[in-house]
C-alpha positions as CSV (number, residue, x, y, z in Angstrom):
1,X,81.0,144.1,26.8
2,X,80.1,141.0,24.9
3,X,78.4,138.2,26.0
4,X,78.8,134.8,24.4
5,X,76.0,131.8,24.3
6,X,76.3,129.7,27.2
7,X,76.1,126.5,25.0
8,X,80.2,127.7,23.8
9,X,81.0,128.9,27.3
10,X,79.9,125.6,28.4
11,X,81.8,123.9,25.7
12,X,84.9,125.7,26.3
13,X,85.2,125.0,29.7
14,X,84.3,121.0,29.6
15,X,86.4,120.5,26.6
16,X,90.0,119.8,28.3
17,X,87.7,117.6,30.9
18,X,85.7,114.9,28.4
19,X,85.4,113.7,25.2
20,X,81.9,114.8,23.8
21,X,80.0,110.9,23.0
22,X,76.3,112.2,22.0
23,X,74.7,115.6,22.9
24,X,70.9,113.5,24.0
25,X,69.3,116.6,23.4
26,X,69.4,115.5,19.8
27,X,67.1,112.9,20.8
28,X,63.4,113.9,20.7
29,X,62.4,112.1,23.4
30,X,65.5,114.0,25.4
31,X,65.3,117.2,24.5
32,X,66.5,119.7,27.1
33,X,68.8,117.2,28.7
34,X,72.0,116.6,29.4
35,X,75.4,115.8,27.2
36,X,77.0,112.3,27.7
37,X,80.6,111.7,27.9
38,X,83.2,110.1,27.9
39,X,86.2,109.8,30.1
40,X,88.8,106.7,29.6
41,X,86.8,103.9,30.0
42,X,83.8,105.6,31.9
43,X,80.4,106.7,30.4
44,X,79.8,110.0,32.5
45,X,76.4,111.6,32.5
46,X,77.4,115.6,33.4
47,X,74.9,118.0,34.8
48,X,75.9,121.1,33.9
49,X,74.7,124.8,35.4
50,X,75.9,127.8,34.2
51,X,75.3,131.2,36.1
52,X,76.1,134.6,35.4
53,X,75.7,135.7,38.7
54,X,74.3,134.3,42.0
55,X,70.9,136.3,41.7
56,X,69.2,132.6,41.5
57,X,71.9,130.7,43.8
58,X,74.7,129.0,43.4
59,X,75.1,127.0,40.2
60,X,75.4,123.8,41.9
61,X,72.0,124.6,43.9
62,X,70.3,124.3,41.0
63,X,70.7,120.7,40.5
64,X,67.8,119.2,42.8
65,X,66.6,116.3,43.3
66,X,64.3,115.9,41.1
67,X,66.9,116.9,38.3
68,X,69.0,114.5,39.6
69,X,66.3,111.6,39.4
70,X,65.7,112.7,35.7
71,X,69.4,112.6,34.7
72,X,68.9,108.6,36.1
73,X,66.0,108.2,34.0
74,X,67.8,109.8,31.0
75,X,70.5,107.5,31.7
76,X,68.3,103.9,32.2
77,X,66.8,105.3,28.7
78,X,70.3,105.2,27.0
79,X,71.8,102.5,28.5
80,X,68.4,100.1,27.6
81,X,68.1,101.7,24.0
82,X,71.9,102.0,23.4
83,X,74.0,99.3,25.3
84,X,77.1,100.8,25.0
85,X,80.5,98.9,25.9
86,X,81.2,100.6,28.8
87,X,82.1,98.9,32.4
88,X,82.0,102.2,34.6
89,X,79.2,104.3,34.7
90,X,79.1,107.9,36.7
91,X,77.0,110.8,37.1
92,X,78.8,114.0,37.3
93,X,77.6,117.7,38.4
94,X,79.4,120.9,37.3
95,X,78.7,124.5,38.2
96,X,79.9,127.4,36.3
97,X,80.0,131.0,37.6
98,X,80.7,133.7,35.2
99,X,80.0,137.1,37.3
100,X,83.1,138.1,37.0
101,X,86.0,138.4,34.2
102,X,87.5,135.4,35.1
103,X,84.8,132.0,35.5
104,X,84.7,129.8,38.4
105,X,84.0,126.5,37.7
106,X,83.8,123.5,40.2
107,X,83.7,120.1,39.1
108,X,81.8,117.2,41.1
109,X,83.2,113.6,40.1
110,X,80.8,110.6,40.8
111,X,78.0,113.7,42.7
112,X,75.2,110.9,43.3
């Protein structure tokens, strides 16, 4: 069986959802964070958690609070350094499960 990277499983699996603004792990300062997107007129911050099995917990488990305080903070930084035009700002969460052939993906809009 062969596996892919999770970075194009990830990709492949978001791309129908949002259009890819700035990957902020670019970003020194970011690095290991999250992808910003956008959606219409909304700048969407997306947590995303990928799994292969549920060894560790559900995907969506694994975004804490304490990841979801950083995503904010990652956010306040952009939105400071950045000021981009947008009117609507959200923070999304999704969870991927890939233990089986087909993935399972579930999709919180607007999470916290």
């Amino acid at each position: 069986m062969q596996t892919r990277p999770q970075g194009s499983l990830r990709s492949r699996h978001l791309q129908p959802l949002y259009v890819v603004l700035r990957k902020l792990c670019a970003e020194p300062h970011l690095r290991g964070h999250r992808v910003l997107y956008k959606r219409t007129k909304t700048l969407v911050f997306v947590e995303v958690k990928l799994r292969r099995g549920t060894g560790y917990g559900d995907p969506l488990e694994a975004v804490t609070h304490r990841k979801q305080n950083t995503l904010r903070s990652v956010a306040e930084h952009y939105l400071y350094t950045r000021n981009p035009p947008f009117r609507t700002l959200r923070f999304d969460v999704i969870g991927i499960l890939a233990d089986r052939p087909e993935v399972r993906l579930h999709h919180i809009e607007d999470a916290f």
